[in-house]
C-alpha positions as CSV (number, residue, x, y, z in Angstrom):
1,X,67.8,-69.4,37.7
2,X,67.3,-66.3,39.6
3,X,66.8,-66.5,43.1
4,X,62.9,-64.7,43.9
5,X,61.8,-63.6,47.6
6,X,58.1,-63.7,48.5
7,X,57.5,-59.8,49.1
8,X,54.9,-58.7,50.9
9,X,53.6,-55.5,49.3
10,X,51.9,-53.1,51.8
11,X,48.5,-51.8,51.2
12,X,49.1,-47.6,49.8
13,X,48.7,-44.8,51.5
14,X,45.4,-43.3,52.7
15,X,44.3,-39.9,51.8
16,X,41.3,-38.1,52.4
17,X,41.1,-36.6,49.0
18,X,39.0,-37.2,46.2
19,X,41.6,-37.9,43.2
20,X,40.2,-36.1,40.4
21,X,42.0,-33.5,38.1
22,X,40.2,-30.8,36.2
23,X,39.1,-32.2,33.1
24,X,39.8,-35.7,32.9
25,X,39.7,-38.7,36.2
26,X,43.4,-39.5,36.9
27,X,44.8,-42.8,37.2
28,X,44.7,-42.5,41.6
29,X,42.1,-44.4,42.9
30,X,40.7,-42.4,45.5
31,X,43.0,-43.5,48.7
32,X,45.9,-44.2,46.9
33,X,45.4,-47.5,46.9
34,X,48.6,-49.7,46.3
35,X,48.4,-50.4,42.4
36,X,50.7,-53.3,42.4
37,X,47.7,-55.0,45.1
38,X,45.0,-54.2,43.4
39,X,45.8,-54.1,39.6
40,X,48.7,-56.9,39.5
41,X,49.1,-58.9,41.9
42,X,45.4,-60.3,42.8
43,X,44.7,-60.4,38.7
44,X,47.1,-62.8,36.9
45,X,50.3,-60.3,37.3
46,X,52.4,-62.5,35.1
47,X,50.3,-61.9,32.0
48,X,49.4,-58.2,33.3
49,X,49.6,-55.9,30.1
50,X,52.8,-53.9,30.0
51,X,52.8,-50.7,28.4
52,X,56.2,-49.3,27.4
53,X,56.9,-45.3,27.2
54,X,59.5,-44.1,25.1
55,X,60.8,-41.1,25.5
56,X,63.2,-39.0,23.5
57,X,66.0,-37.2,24.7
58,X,66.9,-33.2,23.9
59,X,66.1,-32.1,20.5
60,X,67.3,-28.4,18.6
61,X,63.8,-26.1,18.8
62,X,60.8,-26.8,16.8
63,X,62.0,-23.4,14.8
64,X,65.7,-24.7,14.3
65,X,66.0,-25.8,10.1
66,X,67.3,-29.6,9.7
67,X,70.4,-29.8,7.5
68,X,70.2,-30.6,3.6
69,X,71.7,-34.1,4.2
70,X,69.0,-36.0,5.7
71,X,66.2,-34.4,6.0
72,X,64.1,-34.5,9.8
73,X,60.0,-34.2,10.8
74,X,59.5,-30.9,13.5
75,X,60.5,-31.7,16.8
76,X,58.0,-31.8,19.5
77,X,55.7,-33.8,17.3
78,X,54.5,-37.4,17.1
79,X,56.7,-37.6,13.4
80,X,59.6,-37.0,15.5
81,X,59.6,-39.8,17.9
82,X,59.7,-42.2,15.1
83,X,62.1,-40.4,13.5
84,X,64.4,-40.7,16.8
85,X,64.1,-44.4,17.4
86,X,64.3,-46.8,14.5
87,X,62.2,-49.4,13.2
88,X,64.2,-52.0,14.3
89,X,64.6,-50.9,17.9
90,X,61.0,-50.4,18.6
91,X,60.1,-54.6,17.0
92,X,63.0,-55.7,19.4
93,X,61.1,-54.1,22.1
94,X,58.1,-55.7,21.1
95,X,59.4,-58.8,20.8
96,X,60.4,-59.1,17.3
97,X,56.8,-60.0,16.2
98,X,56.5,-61.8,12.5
99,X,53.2,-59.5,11.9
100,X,55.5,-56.2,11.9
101,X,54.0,-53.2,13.7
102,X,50.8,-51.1,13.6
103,X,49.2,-48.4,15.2
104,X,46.0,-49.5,17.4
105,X,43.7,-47.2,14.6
106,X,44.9,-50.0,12.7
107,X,47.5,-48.6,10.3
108,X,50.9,-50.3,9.1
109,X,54.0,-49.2,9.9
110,X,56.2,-52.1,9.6
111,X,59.7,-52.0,7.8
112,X,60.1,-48.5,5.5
113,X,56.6,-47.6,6.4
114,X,57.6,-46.9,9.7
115,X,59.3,-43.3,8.9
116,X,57.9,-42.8,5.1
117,X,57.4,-39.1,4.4
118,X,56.8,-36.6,1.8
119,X,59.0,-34.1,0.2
120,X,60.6,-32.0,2.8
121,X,60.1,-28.1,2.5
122,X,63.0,-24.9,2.8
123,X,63.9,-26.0,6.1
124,X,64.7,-29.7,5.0
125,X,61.5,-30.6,7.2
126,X,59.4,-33.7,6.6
127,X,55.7,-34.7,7.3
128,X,55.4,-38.7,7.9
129,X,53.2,-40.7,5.5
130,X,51.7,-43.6,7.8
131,X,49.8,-42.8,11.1
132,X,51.1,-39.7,12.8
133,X,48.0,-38.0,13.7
134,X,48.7,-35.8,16.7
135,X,44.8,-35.3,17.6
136,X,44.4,-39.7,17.4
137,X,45.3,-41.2,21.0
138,X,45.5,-44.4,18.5
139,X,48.1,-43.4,16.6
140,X,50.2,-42.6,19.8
141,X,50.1,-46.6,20.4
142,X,52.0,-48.9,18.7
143,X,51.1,-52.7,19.0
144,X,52.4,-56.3,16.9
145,X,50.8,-55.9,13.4
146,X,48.6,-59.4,14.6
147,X,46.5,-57.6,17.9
148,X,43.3,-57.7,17.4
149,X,40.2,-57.2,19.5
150,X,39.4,-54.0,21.7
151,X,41.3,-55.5,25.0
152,X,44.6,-54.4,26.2
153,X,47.3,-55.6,24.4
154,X,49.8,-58.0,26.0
155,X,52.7,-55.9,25.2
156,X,52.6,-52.1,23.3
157,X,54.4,-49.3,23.3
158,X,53.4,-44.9,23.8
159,X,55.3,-42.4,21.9
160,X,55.9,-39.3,23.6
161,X,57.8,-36.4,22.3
162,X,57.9,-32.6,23.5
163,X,60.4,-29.9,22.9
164,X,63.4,-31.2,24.3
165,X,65.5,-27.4,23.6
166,X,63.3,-26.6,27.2
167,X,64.3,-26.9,30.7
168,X,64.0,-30.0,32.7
169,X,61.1,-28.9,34.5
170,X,59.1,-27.6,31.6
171,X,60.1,-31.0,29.8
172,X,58.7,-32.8,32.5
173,X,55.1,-31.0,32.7
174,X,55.0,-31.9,29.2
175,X,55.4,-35.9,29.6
176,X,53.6,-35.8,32.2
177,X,50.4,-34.5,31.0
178,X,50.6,-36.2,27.8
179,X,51.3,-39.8,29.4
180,X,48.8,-39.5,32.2
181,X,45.9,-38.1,29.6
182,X,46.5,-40.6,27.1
183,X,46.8,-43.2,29.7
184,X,43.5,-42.3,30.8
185,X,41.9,-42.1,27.2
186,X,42.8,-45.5,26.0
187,X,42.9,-47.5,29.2
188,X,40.6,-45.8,31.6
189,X,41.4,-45.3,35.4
190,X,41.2,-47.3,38.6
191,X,37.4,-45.2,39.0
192,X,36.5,-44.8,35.5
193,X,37.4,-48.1,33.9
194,X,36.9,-48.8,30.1
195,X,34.7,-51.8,29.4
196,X,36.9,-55.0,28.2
197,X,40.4,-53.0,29.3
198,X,43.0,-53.8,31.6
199,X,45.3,-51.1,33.0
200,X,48.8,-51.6,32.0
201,X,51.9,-51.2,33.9
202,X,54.2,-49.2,32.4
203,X,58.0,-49.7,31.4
204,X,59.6,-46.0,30.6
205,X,62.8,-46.4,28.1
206,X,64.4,-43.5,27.8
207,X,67.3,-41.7,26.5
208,X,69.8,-39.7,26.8
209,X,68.1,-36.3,28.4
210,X,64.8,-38.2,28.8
211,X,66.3,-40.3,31.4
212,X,66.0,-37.1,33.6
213,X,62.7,-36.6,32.7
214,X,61.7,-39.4,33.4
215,X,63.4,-39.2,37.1
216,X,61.8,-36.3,37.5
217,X,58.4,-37.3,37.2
218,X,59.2,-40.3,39.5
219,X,60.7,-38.4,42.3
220,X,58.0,-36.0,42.1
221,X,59.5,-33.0,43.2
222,X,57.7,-30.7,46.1
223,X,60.2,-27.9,45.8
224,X,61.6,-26.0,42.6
225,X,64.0,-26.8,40.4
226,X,65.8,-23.7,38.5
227,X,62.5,-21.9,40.0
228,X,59.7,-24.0,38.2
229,X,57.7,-26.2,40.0
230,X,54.4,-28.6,39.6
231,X,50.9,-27.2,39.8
232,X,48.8,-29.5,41.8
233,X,47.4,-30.9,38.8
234,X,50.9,-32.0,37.7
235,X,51.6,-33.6,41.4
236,X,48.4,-35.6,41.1
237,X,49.5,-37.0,37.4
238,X,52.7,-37.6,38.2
239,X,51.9,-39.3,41.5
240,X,49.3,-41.8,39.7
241,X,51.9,-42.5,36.7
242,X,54.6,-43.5,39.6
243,X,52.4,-45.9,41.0
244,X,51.7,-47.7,37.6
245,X,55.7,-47.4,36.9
246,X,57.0,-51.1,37.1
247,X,60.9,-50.0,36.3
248,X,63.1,-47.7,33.9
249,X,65.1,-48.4,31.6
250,X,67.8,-45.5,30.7
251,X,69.9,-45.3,27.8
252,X,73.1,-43.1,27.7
253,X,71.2,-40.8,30.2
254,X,73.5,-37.8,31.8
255,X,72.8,-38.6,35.3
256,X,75.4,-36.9,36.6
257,X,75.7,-34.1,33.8
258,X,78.0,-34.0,30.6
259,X,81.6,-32.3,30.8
260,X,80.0,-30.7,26.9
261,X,77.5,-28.8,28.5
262,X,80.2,-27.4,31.3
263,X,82.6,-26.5,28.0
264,X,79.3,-25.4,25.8
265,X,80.6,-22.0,25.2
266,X,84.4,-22.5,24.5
267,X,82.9,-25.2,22.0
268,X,80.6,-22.8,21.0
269,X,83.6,-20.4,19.8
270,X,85.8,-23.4,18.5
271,X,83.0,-25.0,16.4
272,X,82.3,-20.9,14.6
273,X,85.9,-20.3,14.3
274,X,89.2,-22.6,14.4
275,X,86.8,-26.0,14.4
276,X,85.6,-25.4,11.4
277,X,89.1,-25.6,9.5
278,X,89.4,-28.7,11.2
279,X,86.0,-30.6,10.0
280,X,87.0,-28.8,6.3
281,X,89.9,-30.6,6.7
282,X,88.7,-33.6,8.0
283,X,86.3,-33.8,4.7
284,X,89.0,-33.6,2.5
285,X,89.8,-37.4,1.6
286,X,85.9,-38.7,2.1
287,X,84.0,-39.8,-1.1
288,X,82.2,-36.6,-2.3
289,X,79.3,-38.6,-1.4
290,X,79.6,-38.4,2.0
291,X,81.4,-35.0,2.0
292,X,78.0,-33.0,3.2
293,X,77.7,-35.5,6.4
294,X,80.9,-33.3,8.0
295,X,79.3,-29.9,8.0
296,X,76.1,-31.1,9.0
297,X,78.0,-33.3,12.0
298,X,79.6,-29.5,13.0
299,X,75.6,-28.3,12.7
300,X,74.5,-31.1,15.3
301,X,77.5,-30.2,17.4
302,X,76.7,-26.7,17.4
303,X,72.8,-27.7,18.0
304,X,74.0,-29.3,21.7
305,X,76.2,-26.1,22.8
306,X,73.5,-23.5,21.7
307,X,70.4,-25.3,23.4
308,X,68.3,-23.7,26.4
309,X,68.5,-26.7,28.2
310,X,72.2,-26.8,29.1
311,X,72.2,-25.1,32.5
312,X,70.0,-28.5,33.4
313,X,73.0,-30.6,32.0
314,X,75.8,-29.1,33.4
315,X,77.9,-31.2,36.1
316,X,77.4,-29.1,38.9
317,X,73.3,-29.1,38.5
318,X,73.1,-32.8,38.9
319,X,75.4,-32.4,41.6
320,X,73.0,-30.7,43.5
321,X,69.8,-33.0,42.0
322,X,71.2,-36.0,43.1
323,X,72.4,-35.0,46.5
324,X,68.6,-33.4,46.6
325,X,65.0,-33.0,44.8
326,X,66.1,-35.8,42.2
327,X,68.1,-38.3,45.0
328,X,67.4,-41.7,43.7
329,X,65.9,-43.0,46.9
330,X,62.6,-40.5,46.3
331,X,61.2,-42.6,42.8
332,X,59.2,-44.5,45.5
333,X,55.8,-45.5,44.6
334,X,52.6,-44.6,47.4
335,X,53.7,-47.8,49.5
336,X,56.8,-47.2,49.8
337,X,58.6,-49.4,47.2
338,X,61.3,-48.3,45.2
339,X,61.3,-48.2,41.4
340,X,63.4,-50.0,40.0
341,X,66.5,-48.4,37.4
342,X,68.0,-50.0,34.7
343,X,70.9,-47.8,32.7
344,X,73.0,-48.8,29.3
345,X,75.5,-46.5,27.6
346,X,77.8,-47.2,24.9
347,X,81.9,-47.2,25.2
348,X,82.5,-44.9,21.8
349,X,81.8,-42.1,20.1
350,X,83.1,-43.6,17.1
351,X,80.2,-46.2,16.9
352,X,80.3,-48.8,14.2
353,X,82.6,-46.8,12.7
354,X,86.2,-45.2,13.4
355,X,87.2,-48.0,15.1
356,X,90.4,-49.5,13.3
357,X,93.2,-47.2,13.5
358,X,95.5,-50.1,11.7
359,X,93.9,-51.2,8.6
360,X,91.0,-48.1,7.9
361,X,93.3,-45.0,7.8
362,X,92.3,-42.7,7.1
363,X,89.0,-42.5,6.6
364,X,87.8,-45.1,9.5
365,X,86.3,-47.2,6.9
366,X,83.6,-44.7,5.1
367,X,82.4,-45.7,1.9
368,X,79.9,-43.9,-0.4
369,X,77.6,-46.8,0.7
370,X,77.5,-45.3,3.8
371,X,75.6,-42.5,2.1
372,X,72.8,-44.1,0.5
373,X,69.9,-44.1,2.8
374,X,68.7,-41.7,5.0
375,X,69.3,-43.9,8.2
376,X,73.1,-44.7,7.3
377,X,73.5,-40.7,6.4
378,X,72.1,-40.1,10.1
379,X,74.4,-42.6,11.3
380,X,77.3,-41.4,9.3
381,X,76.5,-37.8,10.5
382,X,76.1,-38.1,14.2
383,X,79.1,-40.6,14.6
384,X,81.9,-37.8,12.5
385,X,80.0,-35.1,15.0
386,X,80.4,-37.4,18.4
387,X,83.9,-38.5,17.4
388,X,85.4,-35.0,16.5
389,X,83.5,-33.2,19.8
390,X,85.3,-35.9,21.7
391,X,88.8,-35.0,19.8
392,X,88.0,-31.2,21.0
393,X,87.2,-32.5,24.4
394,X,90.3,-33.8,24.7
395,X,92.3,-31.4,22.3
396,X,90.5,-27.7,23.3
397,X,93.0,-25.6,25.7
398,X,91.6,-24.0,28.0
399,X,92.7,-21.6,31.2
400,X,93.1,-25.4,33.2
401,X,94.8,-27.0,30.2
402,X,93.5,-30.2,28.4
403,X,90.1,-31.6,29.6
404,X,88.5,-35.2,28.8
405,X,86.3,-37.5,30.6
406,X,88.2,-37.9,33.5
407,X,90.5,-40.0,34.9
408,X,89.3,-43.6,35.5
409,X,87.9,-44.5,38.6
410,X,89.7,-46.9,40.7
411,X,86.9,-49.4,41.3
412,X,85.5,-49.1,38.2
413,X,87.7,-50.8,35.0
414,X,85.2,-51.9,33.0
415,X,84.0,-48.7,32.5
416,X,87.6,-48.4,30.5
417,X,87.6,-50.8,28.0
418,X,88.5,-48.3,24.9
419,X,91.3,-46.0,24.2
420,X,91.6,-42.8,21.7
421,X,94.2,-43.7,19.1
422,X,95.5,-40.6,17.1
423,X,97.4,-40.5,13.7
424,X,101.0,-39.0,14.1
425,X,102.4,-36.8,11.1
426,X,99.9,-37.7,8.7
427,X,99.5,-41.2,9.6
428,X,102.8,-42.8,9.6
429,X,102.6,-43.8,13.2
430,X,100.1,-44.5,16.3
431,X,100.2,-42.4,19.2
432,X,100.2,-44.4,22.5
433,X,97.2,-44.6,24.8
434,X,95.9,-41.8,26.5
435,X,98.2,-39.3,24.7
436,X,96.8,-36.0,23.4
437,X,97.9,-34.7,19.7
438,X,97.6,-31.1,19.3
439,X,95.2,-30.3,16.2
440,X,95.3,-31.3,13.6
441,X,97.9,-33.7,13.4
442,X,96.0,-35.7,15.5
443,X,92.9,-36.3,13.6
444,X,91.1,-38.4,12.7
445,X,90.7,-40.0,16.4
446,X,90.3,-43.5,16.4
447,X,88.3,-45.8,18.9
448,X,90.2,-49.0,19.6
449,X,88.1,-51.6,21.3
450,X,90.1,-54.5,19.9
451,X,91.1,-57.5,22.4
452,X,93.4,-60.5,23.1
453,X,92.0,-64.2,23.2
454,X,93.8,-66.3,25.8
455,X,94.2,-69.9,26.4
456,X,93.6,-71.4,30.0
457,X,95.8,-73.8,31.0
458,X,95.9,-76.1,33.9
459,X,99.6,-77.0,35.7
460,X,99.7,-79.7,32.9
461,X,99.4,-77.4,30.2
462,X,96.1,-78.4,29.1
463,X,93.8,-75.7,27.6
464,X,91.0,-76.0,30.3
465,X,89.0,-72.6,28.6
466,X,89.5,-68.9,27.3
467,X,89.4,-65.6,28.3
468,X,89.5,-61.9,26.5
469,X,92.2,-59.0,28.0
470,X,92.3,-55.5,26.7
471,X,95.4,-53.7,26.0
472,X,93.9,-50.5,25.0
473,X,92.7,-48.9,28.0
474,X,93.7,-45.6,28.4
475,X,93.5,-44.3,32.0
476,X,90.3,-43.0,31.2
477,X,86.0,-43.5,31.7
478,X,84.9,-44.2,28.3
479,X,82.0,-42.5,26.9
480,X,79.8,-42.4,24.1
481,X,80.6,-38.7,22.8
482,X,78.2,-36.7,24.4
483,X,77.9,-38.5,28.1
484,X,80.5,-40.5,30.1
485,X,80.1,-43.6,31.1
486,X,80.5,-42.9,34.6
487,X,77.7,-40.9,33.9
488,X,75.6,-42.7,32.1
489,X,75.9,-45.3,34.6
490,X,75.1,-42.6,37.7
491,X,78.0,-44.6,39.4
492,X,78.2,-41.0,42.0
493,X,75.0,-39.9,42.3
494,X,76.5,-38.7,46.3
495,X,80.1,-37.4,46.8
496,X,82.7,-40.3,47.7
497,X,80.1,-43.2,47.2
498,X,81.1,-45.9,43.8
499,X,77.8,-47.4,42.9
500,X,76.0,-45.1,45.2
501,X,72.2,-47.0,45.4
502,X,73.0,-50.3,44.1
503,X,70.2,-52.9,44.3
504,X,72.7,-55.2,45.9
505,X,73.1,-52.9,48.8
506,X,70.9,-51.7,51.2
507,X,71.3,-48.3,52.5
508,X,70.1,-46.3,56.1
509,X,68.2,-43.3,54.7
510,X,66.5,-41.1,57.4
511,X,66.1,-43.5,59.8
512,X,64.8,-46.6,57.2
513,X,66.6,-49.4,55.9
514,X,66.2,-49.0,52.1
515,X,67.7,-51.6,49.5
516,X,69.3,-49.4,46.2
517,X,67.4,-49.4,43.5
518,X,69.4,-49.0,40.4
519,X,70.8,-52.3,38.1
520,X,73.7,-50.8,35.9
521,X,74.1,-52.9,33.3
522,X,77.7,-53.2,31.7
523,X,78.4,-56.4,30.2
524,X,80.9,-56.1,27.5
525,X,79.3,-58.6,25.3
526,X,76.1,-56.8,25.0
527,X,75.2,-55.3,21.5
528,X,75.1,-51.8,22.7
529,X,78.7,-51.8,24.1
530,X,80.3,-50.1,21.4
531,X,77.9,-47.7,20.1
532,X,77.8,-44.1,20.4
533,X,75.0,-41.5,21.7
534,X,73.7,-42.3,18.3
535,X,73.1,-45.8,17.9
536,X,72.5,-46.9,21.4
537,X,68.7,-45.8,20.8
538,X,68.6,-47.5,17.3
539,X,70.2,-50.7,17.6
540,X,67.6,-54.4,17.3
541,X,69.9,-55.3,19.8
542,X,69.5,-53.0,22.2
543,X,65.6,-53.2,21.8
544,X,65.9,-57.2,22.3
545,X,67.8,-56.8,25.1
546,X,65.1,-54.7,27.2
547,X,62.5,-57.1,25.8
548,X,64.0,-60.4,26.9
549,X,64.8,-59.2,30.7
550,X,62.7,-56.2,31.5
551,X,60.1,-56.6,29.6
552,X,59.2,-60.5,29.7
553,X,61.3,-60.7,33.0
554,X,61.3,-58.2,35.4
555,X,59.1,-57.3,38.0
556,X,58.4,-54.0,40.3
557,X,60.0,-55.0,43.3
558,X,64.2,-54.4,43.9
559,X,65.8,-57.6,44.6
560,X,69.1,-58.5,45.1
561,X,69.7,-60.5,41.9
562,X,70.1,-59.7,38.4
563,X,67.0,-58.2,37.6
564,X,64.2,-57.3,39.8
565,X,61.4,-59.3,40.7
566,X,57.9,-60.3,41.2
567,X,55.9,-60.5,43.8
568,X,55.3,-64.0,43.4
569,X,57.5,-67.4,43.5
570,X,59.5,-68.6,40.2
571,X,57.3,-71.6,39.5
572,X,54.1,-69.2,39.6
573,X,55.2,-66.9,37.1
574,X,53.8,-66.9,33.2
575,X,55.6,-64.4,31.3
576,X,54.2,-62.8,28.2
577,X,52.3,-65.4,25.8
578,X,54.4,-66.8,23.5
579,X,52.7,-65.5,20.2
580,X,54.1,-62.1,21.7
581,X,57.8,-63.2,21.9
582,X,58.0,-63.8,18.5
583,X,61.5,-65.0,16.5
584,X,63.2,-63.8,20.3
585,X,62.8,-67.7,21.4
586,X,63.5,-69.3,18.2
């Protein structure tokens, strides 16, 4: 049982201001009055609706065709967003409930329903079937398929989507406004409250390049970033969805940029020219079936080196965010508590598949099943994509010679826990750990994650238990083919500093003694471990993983323990009702 300190919360911030924004009454109550005081923790915090924003990470343009293979809804639209995170992800993160999913407007989207669509058009575009009305707040909110009644629901989820080609800043303005107005339309406001309703807190799970946006919005930024900045409207917004925010949860999020976007235009050139042999040749042996998945894998490739949001993903520019604007100590709410972080990435590009070297050459295990649904095309797709831009990562000469992820860090060994196999000479032997093969001998590049069970025995030579070792590290940070785990994990968000803002330290900041606020969460047993940039985002178990310890667990306040807490005592402490848990406890 984890340990819970009484926390005394401290009553917000006075301001003189009215809060009001033109056009609609923001979620501020008009002296900043601590939300966590007034809205949790004097009305029945434990069953205080939670209301979980999802948000997408970077997308090609709204303008940019989807390949033949599979075909994709515009991006920057409500389609999208389901599109990008599976069925199966967003039940876990409702708690698996029996009664499927709906939209509040009351329309089913459970099982295929969820991303039905019509015919796609001559760009390979799609339209959803089941509740995607942009102009319907409803339809932005997804609840169990059993809610009923006009309350707030226990536990539901807001879709959010944007152009995510765009700069951080823009991407930002964008969430914002769309999160705060719809918010405000379905829940009502500290001043304007909706008859019967009870403002949520919310839970933002992100990925990949929506874990910065999400940061952003939380640190609130006074000064410009890449010479864009928030209007006042947009500091008002942001500053009443901070103060609702109970914690983050970030999956495969660059926090400390992406060694892709520093390489963007030599992979640019090697993708258009001596690349392109290489997928050819990589398609060769695959069933005709899933022949079409290579060259739409070198697409999505090119899609991340051509989009206008690089410069905001480079290493250099989260350099200077985290040691600045974006430092993780400023996503502090109006009375001064921190908001809680929780990040996840995967160990290999590979995924679910490329990832037996011994007994799957040399196709990794693809069969034409893999090729008959949408979702396992998708799947299929990304993972050849993520697994031969890591082989180019690691292949690519350039002026400085051979480039990968880095070598690994010396505190940090569970952040190595897979190595890059290559095929020698066509196969007939394995290359050792950690060694580069030129192209294209060396493809395809395997992911080997295998380990060694081992008996515990006493000085009699009694088994007293087991234990796993790995043999296939390779010197190296694993990563999940488009962001490194050390990354990922934002384990040096300040020069020289491992686990820099860790909730189990507290840190002097300008004077103050602040406790970290982020919870990285690596446990090699987790069902995420071992996907790619793909799958982290689409996996039930990643979904029932957020559910069963943010969601029903957590609280808004950073303790020192394994998740953060309430401000309560243990024994006081209801979590969600259990017709919301669903087959989770069963």
């Amino acid at each position: 049982m984890r340990k819970l300190a009484f926390v005394s919360l401290a009553v917000g911030l006075c301001v003189g201001a009215q809060a009001h924004t033109l056009g609609s009454t923001i979620l501020l109550s008009r002296h900043l009055d601590n939300p966590f005081a007034i809205g949790l923790a004097t009305k029945d915090l434990e069953n205080g609706p939670k209301l979980i924003v999802l948000v997408h990470g970077a997308t090609p343009s709204p303008s940019t065709p989807a390949g033949p293979f599979y075909p994709e809804p515009d991006t920057g639209t409500l389609d999208y967003t389901r599109f990008y995170f599976s069925y199966d992800f967003a039940l876990n993160l409702l708690g698996s409930p029996r009664s499927g999913l709906k939209t509040l407007s009351g329309i089913n989207v459970t099982g295929p329903q969820w991303d039905a669509h019509g015919s796609a058009n001559s760009n390979h575009k799609v339209k959803f079937s089941f509740g995607c009305n942009e102009d319907s707040d409803e339809d932005h909110l997804i609840v169990p398929g059993d809610f009923t009644g006009n309350g707030t629901p226990p536990v539901s989820i807001l879709l959010t989507y944007r152009d995510g080609s765009r700069p951080l800043m823009e991407q930002a303005k964008t969430i914002i406004k769309l999160v705060h107005d719809k918010y405000v339309h379905l829940f009502g406001s500290e001043d304007h409250p909706i008859a019967g309703k009870t403002l949520p807190s919310i839970i933002f799970v992100t990925h990949s390049m929506g874990g910065p946006v999400a940061r952003t919005i939380l640190s609130n930024p006074s000064d410009p970033i890449d010479g864009a900045s928030f209007s006042g409207a947009d500091h008002l917004k942001a500053m009443a969805i901070r103060d609702k925010t109970m914690a983050v949860v970030m999956l495969a999020s660059p926090n400390q940029g992406s060694p892709l976007a520093d390489r963007a235009g030599e992979l640019k050139s090697w993708l258009q020219g001596d690349g392109k042999g290489l997928f050819d040749a990589f398609a060769i042996p695959l069933p005709n079936s899933c022949k079409p998945a290579v060259e739409e894998a070198r697409q999505f490739l090119l899609d991340q080196v051509k989009s206008p949001n690089l410069p905001d993903l480079t290493v250099e520019f989260w350099r200077q965010m985290n040691a600045g604007v974006l430092s993780p100590e400023r996503s502090v709410r109006a009375d001064e508590s921190q908001i809680p972080y929780y990040t996840l990435i995967g160990h290999s590009p590979g995924g679910r598949l490329f990832v037996n070297p011994d007994t799957d050459w040399p196709l990794g295990g693809i069969k034409s099943s893999m090729a008959d649904s949408e979702d396992k095309r998708r799947e299929l797709t990304r993972s050849i994509g993520l697994m031969l831009g890591d082989y180019a990562l690691h292949n690519l000469p350039t002026q400085t010679g051979f480039k990968g992820w880095g070598g690994n860090l010396r505190r940090t060994p569970e952040l190595d826990i897979v190595a890059r196999y290559h095929r020698k000479n066509l196969g007939l032997s394995l290359s050792g750990a950690g060694e580069n093969e030129g192209i294209p001998w060396g493809i395809p590049q395997f992911f080997n994650r295998d380990v060694n069970v081992v008996e515990d025995k006493d000085l009699f030579g009694k088994v007293t238990g087991h234990h796993t070792e790995r043999t296939n590290q390779d010197d190296e940070v694993d990563a999940d083919g488009l962001v490194d785990d050390s990354s990922g994990h934002g384990m040096r968000l300040t020069p020289g500093s491992v686990y820099y803002f860790d909730h189990e330290n507290v840190y002097t900041i300008g004077g103050k003694s602040i406790r970290g606020s982020w919870y990285r969460i690596n446990d090699n047993d987790e069902a995420w471990t071992f996907s790619n940039h793909e799958t982290i985002h689409r996996l039930a178990g990643t979904g029932q993983w957020i559910f069963k310890n943010v969601v029903d667990q957590a609280g808004p306040i950073v303790g020192a323990g394994d998740l953060s807490v309430w401000p309560a005592p243990l024994h006081l402490i209801k979590r969600l009702p259990t017709s919301f848990r669903g087959r989770l406890d069963n």
